[in-house]
C-alpha positions as CSV (number, residue, x, y, z in Angstrom):
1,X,-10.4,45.9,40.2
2,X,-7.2,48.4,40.2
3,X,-7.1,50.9,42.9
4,X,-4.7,53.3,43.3
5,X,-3.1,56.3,45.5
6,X,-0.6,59.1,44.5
7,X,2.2,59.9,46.3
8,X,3.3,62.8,45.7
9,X,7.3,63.3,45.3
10,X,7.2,67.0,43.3
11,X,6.5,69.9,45.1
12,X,-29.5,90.0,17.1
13,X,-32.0,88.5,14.8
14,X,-34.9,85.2,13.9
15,X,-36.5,83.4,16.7
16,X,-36.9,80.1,17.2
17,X,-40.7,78.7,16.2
18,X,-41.7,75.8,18.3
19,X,-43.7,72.9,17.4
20,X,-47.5,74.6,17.5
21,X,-48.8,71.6,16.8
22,X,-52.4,71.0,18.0
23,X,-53.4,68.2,21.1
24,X,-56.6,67.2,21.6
25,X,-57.7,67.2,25.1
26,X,-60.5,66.0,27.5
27,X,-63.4,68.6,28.1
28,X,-62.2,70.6,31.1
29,X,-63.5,74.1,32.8
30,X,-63.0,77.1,30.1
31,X,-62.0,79.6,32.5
32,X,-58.9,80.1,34.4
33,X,-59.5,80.6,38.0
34,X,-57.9,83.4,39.7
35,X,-54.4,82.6,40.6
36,X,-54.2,81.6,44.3
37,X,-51.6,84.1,46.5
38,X,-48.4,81.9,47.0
39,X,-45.2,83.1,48.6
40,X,-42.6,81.7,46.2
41,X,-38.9,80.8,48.1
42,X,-37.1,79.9,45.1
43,X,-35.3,82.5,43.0
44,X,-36.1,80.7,39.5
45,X,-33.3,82.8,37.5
46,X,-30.6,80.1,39.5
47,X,-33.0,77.1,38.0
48,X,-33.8,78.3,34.5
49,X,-31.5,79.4,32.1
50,X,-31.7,80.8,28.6
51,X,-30.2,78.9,24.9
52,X,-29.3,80.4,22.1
53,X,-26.8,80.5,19.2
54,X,-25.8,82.6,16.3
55,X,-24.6,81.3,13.2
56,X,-24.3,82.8,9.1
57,X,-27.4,81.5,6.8
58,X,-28.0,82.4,3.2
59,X,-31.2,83.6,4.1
60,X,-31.5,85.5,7.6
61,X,-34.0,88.3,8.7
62,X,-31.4,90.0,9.5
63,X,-28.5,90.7,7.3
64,X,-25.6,92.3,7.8
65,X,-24.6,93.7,4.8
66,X,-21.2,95.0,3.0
67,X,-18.3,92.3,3.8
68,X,-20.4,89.4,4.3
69,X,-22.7,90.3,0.7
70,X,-25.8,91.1,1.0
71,X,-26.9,87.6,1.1
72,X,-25.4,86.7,4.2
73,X,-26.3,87.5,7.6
74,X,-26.7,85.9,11.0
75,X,-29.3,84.3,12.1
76,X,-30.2,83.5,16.1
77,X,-32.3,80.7,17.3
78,X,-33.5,80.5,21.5
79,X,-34.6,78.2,23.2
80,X,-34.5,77.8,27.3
81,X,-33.5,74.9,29.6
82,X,-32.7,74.5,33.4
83,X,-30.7,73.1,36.1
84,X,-31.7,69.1,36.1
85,X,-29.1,68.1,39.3
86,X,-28.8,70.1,42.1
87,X,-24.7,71.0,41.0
88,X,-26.6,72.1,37.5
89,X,-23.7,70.2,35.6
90,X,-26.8,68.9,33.6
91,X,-29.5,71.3,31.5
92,X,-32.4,69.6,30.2
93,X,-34.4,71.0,27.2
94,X,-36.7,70.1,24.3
95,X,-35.7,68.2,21.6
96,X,-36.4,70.6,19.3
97,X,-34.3,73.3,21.0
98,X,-31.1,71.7,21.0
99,X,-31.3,70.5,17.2
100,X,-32.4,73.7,16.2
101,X,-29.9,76.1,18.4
102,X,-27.2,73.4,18.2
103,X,-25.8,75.3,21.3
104,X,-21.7,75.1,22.2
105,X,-21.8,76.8,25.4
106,X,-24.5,77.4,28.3
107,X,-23.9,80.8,30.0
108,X,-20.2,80.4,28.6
109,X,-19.9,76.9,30.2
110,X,-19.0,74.1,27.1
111,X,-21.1,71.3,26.2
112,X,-19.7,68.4,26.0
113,X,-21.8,65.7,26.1
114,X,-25.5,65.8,24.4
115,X,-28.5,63.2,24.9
116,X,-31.7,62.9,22.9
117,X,-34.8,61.2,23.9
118,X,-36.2,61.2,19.7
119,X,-35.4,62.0,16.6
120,X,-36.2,61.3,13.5
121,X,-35.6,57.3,13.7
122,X,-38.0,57.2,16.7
123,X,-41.2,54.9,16.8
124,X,-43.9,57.2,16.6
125,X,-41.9,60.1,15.2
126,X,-44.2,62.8,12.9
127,X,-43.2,65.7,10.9
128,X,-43.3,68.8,13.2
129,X,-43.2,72.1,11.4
130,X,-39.9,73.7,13.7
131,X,-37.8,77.1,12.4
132,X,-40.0,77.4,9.3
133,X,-38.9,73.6,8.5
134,X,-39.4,70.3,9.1
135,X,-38.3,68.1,11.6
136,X,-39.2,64.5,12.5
137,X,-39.4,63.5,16.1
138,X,-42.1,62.0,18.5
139,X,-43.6,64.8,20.4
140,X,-44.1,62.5,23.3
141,X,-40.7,61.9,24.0
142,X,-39.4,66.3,22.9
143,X,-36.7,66.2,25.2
144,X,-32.5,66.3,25.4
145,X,-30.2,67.0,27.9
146,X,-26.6,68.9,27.7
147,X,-23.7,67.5,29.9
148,X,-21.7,70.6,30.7
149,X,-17.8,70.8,31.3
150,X,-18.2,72.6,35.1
151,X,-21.7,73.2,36.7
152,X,-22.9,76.5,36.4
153,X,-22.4,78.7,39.3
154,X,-24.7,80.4,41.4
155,X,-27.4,77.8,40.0
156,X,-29.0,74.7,41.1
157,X,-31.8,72.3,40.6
158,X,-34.9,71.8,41.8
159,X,-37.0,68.9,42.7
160,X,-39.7,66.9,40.4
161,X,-42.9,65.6,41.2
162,X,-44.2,62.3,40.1
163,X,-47.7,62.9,41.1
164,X,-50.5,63.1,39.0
165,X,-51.8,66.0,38.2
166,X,-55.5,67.2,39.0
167,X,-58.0,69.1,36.7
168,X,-57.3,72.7,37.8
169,X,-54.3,72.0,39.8
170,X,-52.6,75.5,40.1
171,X,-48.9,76.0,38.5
172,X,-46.6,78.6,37.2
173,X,-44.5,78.6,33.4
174,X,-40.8,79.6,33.5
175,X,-39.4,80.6,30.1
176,X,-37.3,82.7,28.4
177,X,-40.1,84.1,25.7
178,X,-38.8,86.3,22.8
179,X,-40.2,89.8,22.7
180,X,-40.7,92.4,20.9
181,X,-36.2,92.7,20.3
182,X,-35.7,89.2,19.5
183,X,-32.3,89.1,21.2
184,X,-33.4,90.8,24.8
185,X,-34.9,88.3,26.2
186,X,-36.2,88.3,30.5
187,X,-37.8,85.3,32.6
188,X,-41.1,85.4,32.9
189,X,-43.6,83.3,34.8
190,X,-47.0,82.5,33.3
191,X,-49.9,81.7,36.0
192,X,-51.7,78.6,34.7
193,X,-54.0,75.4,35.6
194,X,-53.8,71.2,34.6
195,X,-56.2,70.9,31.8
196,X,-56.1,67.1,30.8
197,X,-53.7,65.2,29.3
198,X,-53.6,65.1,25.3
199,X,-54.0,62.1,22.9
200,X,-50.3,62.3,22.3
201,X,-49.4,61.8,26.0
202,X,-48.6,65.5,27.0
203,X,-50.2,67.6,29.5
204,X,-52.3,70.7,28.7
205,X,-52.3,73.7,30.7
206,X,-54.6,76.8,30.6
207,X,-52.3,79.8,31.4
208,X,-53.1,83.5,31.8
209,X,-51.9,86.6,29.9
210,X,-48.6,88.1,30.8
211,X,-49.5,91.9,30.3
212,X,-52.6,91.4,28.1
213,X,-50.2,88.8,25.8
214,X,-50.4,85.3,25.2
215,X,-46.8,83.1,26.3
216,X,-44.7,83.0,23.7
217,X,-43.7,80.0,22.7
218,X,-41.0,81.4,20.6
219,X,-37.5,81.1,22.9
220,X,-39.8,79.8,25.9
221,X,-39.9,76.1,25.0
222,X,-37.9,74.1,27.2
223,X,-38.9,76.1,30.2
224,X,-40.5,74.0,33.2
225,X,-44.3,73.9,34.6
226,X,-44.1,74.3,38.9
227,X,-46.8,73.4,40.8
228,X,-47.3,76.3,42.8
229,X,-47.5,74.7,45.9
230,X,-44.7,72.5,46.4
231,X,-42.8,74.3,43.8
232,X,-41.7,70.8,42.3
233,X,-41.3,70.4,38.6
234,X,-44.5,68.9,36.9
235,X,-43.4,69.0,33.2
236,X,-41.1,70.6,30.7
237,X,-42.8,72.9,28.4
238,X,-43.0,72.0,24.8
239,X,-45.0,73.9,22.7
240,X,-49.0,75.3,22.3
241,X,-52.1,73.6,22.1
242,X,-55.4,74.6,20.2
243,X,-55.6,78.3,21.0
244,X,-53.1,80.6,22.5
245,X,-53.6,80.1,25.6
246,X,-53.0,76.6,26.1
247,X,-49.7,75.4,26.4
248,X,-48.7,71.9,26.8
249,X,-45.9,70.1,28.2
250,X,-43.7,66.5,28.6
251,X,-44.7,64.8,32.2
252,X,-41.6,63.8,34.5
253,X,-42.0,60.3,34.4
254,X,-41.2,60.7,30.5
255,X,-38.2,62.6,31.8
256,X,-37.3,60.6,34.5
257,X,-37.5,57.1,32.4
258,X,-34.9,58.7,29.6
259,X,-32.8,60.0,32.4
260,X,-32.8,56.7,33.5
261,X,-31.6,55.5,30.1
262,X,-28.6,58.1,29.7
263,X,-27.8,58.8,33.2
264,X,-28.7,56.0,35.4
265,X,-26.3,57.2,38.7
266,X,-28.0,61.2,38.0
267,X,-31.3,59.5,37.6
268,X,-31.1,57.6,41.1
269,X,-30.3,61.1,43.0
270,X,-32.6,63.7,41.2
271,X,-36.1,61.3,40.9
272,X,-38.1,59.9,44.1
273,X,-38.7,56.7,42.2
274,X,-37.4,54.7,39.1
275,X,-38.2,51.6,37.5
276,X,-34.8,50.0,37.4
277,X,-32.3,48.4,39.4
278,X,-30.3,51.3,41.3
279,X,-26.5,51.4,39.9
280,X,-25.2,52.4,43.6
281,X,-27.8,50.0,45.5
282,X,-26.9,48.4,48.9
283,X,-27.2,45.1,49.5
284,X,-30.2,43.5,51.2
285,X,-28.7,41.3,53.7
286,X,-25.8,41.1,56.1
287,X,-22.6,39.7,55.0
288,X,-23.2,35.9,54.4
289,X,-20.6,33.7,56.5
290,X,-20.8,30.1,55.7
291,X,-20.6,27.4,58.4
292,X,-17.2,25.5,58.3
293,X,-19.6,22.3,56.9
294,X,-21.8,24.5,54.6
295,X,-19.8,23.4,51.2
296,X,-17.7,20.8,51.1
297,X,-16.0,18.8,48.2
298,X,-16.1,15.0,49.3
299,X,-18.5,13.8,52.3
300,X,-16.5,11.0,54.4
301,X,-18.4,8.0,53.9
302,X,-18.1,4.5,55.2
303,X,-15.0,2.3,55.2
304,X,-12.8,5.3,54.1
305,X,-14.8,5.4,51.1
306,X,-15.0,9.3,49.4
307,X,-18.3,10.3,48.7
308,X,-18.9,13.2,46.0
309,X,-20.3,16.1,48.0
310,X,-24.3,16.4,47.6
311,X,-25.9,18.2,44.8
312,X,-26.7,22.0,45.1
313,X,-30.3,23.0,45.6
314,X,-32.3,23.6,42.4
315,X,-32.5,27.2,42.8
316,X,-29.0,27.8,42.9
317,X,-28.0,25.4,40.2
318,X,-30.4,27.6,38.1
319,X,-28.6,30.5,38.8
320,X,-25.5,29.1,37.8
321,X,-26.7,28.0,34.6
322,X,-28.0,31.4,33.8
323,X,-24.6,33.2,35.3
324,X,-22.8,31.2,32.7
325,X,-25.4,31.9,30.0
326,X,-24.6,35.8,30.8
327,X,-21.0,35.6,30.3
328,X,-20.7,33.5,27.4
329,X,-23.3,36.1,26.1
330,X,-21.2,38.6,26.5
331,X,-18.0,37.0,24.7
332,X,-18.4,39.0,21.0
333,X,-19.7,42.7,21.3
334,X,-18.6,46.5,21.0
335,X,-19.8,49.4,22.9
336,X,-19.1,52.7,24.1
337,X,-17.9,52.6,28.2
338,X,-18.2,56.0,30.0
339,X,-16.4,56.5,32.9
340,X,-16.3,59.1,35.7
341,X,-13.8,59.1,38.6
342,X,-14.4,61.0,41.9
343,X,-14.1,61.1,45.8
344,X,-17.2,61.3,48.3
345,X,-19.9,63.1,47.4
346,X,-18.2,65.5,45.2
347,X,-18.7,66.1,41.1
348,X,-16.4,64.2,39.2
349,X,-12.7,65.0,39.0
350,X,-11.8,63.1,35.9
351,X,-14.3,61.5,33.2
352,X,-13.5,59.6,29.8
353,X,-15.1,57.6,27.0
354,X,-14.1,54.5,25.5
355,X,-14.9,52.2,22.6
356,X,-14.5,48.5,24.4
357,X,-14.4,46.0,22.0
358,X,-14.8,42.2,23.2
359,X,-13.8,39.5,21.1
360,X,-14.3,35.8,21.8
361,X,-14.0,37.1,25.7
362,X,-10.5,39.3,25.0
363,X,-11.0,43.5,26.2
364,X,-9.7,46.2,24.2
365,X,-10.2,49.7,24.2
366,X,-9.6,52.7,22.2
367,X,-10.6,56.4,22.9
368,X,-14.0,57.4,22.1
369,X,-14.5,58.9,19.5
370,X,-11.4,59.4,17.9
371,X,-9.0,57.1,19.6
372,X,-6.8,55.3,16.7
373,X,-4.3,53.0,19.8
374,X,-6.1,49.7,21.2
375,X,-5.1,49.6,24.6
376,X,-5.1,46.6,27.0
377,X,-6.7,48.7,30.0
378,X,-8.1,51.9,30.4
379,X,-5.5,54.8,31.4
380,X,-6.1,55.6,34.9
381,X,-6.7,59.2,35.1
382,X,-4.2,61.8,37.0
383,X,-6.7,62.5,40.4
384,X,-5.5,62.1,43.9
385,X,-6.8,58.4,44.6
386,X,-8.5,56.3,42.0
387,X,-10.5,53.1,41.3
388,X,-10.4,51.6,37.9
389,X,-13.0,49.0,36.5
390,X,-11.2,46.0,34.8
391,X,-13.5,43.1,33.5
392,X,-15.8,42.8,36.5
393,X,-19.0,42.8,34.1
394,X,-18.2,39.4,32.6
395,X,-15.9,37.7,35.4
396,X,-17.9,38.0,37.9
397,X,-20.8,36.7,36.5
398,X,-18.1,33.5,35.3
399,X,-17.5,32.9,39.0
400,X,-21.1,32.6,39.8
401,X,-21.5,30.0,37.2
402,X,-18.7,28.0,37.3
403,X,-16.2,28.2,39.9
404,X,-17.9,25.6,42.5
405,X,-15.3,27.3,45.2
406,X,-17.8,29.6,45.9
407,X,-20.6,28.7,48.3
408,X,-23.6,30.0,47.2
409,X,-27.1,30.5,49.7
410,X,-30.7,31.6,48.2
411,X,-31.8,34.2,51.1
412,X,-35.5,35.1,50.9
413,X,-37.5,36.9,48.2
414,X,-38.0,40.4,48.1
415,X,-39.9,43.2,45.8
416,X,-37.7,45.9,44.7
417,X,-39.4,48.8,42.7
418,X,-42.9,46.9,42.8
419,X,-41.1,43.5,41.3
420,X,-40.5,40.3,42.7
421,X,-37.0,40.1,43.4
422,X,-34.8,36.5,44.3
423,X,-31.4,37.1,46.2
424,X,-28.8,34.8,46.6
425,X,-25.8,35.4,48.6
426,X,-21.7,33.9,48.0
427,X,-18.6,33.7,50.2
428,X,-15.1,32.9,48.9
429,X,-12.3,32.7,51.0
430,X,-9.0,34.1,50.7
431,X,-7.8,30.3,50.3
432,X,-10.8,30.1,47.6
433,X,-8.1,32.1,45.6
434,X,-11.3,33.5,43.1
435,X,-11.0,37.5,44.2
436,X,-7.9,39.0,43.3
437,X,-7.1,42.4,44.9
438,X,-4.1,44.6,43.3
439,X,-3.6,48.2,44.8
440,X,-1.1,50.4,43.5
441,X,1.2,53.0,44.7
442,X,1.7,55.9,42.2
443,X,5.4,57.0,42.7
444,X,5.2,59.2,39.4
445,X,7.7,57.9,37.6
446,X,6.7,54.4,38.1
447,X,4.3,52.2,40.3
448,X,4.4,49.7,41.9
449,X,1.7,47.3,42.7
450,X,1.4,43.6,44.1
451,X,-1.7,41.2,43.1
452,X,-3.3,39.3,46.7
453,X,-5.6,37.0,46.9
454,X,-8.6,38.4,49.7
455,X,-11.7,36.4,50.8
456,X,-15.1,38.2,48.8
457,X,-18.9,38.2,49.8
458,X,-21.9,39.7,47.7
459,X,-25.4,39.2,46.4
460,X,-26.7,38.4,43.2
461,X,-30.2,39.4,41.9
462,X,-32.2,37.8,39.3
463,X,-35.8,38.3,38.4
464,X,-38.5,35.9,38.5
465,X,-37.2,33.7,35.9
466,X,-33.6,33.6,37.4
467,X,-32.3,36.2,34.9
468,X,-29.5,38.5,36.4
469,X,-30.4,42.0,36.9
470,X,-27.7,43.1,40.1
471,X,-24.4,41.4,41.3
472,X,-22.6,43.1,43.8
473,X,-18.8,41.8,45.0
474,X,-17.3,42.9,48.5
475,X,-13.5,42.3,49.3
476,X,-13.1,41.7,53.3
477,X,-9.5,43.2,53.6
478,X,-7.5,41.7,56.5
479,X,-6.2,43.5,59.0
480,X,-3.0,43.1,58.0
481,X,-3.7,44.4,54.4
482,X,-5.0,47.7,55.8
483,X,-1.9,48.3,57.9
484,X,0.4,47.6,54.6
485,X,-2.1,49.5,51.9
486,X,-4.3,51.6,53.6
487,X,-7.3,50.2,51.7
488,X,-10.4,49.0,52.6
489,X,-14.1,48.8,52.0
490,X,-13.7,47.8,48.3
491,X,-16.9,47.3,46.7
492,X,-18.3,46.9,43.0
493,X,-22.1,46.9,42.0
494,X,-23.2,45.5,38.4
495,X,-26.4,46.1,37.0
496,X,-27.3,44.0,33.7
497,X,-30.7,45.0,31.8
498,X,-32.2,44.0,28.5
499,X,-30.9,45.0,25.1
500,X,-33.9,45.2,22.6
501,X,-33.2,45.1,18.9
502,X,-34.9,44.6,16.0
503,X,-35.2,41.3,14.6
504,X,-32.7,40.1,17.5
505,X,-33.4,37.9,20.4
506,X,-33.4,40.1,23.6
507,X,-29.9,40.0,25.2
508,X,-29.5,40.2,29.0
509,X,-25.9,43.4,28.3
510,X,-24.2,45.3,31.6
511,X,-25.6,48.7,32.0
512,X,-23.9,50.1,34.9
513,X,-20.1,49.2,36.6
514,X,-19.6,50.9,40.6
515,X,-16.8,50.8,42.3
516,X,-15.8,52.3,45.3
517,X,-13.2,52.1,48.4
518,X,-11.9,53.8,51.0
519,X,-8.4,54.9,51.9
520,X,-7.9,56.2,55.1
521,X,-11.2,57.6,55.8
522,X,-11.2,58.9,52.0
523,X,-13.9,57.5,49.8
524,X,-12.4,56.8,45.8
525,X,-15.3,55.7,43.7
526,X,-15.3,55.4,39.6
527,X,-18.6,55.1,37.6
528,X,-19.4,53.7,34.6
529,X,-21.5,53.1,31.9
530,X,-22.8,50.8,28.2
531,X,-24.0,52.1,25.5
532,X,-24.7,52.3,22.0
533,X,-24.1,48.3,21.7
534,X,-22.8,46.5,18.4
535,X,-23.8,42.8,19.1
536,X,-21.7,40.8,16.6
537,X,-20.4,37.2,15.9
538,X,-18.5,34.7,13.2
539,X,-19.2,31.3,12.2
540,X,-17.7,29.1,9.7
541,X,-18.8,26.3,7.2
542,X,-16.6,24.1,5.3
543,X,-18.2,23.2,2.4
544,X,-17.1,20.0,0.2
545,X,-16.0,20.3,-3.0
């Protein structure tokens, strides 16, 4: 890994029509009790937030006539989303609502990043009838999320609740409804109770009128069910159910599991519980120190005789073979590396995108998505203080597997998110020379750094069949080093997870790179992520003639 710190030398219109497409439900209680007397201590208009764009089509409702031709006029599509972190740098939404607004901004803040959970490739996608069209996409799974340039400000997040729901469970609807002037638009909260969950694996909700009217789907899809209690998020409204006043709505854990997918470091902060591997985990056991006599090459025998050192225990010459399996695995591929740069527990101060390309176990990178230069290394970004990933993905999975330097110790089992987890622990010492350390001094006009060898620790975690899911990689900084650099505490976390393709073996791929160090008393960290992989490989036959 590269760390670095800088010295500084220079002082309207249509609305949108949501799916209405009909769920059928368990038998539950027709009647809507009376909605219980809650004091509410969360203004929602700093949670929710309204969508909407405006854009020329051949055919609006409304037309604006004379320069334009009478056959052209705007047309407006809403939607609503809300705050999914607590900075509210992320807005989550339907599916349907960001195809059909195809939103730039949020309340004048720029999009630039957008995540779908379907589309029209999804398994299980049907034809939902959206904007007097058309569109494919599995209602299960009617969700996105929009990345924005800056959180919003004066708004926040709230929190979710995993628990299920109970027939009858009280809970209130936030959206942004249309009304009777398409384009003025207020919150408004919609009393309700849990109904049952439908055949397609939404929930159903019985909800009261709003001034003798039924919710309006129309502009209010995307807006979040609240359990009146707690005031947690249940689900994320979606569209109506058999009459109109029934709505229905994606569960969390649906949310959480694709957050999980696109935004594995914003999924570990915003959701109780996940099912995967934490990209900013701690490890489980103290530093491992090997005794002087734990790992040695040759055993003295008799007569002067040399004696190759003993065999390694089964469990850890398994793990070697499957460290090597995972880096040779992940010679020949392409995929897109995000990466986000920061300092304690603020929001990023620098992010990027890259297309990596690995071939026959050589990096390169270009820009994402336009980039035409193939660079060595990533750029490192112009913050005070940085970490930059390198290779760590493949090379330290290599030095698990092969270099027989490092002493390697199986510590006991443990279950991490419900699954049987093994653990082994590794020490290499700065004589070992397998952990390379290169800080960097940023001068401005140049830099100047020096490569040291340090001694490294960590933990590897594999599942029950010894595949690799976590390796972390510690580098114990001398006292000496500290008093020349300034650095210490470097860490990196790796978390590798399955890649599932059709008509492809599975593939054990990196998901998540975390690196972090401090620099007196400042914390540096850089996250990254895979995705969108492009497995690929060559092989030649000679043929004779």
């Amino acid at each position: 890994m590269i760390l670095r710190e800088i010295i500084p030398i220079l002082v309207v219109c249509s609305c949108l029509a949501a799916p209405a497409i009909a769920q059928e439900v368990s038998p539950s209680p027709p009647t809507i009790p009376p909605s219980s007397t809650v004091e509410h201590t969360q203004d929602f208009s700093e949670i929710v937030v309204p969508i909407a764009s405006m854009r020329l089509a051949p055919s609006a409702k409304l037309s604006i006539k004379g320069k334009l031709g009478p056959k052209l006029g705007l047309e407006a599509y809403f939607g609503t989303g809300f705050c999914l972190d607590a900075a509210c740098r992320f807005i989550a939404t339907n599916y349907h609502v960001a195809v059909t607004t195809r939103a730039d901004k949020i309340k004048r803040e720029k999009i630039i990043q957008r995540y779908f959970a379907t589309g029209p490739h999804d398994k299980g996608a049907t034809a939902n009838v959206v904007q007097n069209g058309v569109l494919p996409f599995a209602i299960k799974r009617d969700l996105a999320i929009f990345e924005l340039q800056r959180p919003l400000p004066h708004h926040h997040g709230l929190t979710f609740s995993l628990d299920q729901l109970q027939v009858g469970q009280e809970v209130d609807i936030y959206g942004y409804p249309t009304g009777m002037i398409n384009p003025i638009r207020k919150l408004t909260r919609f009393p309700a109770t849990f109904k049952a969950p439908t055949t397609s694996g939404l929930l159903a909700f019985d909800h009261q009128l709003s001034a003798g009217k039924p919710i309006r789907i129309e502009g209010a899809s995307g807006g979040i069910v609240v359990d009146r209690k707690t005031e947690k998020i249940v689900g994320i409204l979606s569209g109506s159910g058999t009459n109109e006043t029934t709505a229905v709505a994606v569960p969390v854990q649906t949310l959480a599991d694709f957050v999980s997918k696109v935004q594995p470091f914003l999924a570990q902060r915003i959701f109780p519980t996940t099912k995967d591997v934490s990209p900013v985990s701690a490890d489980l056991y103290p530093k491992f120190e090997p005794p002087p006599d734990f790992y040695s090459k040759f055993v003295p025998s008799h007569a002067g005789v040399l004696q190759h050192r003993p065999d390694e225990p089964y469990e850890v010459s398994v793990l070697r073979n499957k460290a090597q399996l995972l880096a040779d695995s992940m010679r020949n591929f392409i995929a897109v590396q995000s990466l986000a740069w920061g300092s304690g527990n603020k929001e990023p101060a620098a992010q990027a995108e890259y297309e990596v390309r690995i071939i026959d176990g050589v990096q390169r990178f270009r820009s994402y998505p336009d980039g035409k230069k193939e660079l060595e290394e990533v750029p490192y970004p112009r913050v005070n203080g940085w970490v930059k990933p390198s290779n760590e993905w493949s090379k330290v999975p290599n030095m698990v597997g092969t270099e027989f330097r490092l002493r390697v110790h199986q510590a006991a089992d443990v279950v991490v998110n419900e699954k049987r987890t093994k653990v082994f622990q590794y020490y290499a010492s700065a004589e070992d020379n397998l952990c390379p350390f290169a800080p960097v001094e940023d001068f401005g006009f140049f830099t100047i750094n020096k490569t040291v060898a340090v001694a490294c620790y960590g933990e590897v975690w594999t599942d029950e069949d010894a595949n690799i899911v976590r390796i972390s990689e510690h580098l114990d900084l001398s006292d000496k080093l500290k008093a020349y650099r300034g650095w210490e505490d470097c860490q990196v976390v790796l978390t590798y997870g399955w890649l599932r393709r059709e008509n492809e073996p599975l593939r054990l791929v990196p998901l998540t790179i975390f690196i972090e160090a401090r620099y007196k008393n400042h914390v540096h960290w850089c996250r990254g992520q895979f995705r969108d992989y492009q497995i690929f490989s060559t092989s030649a036959k000679i043929i004779a003639n």
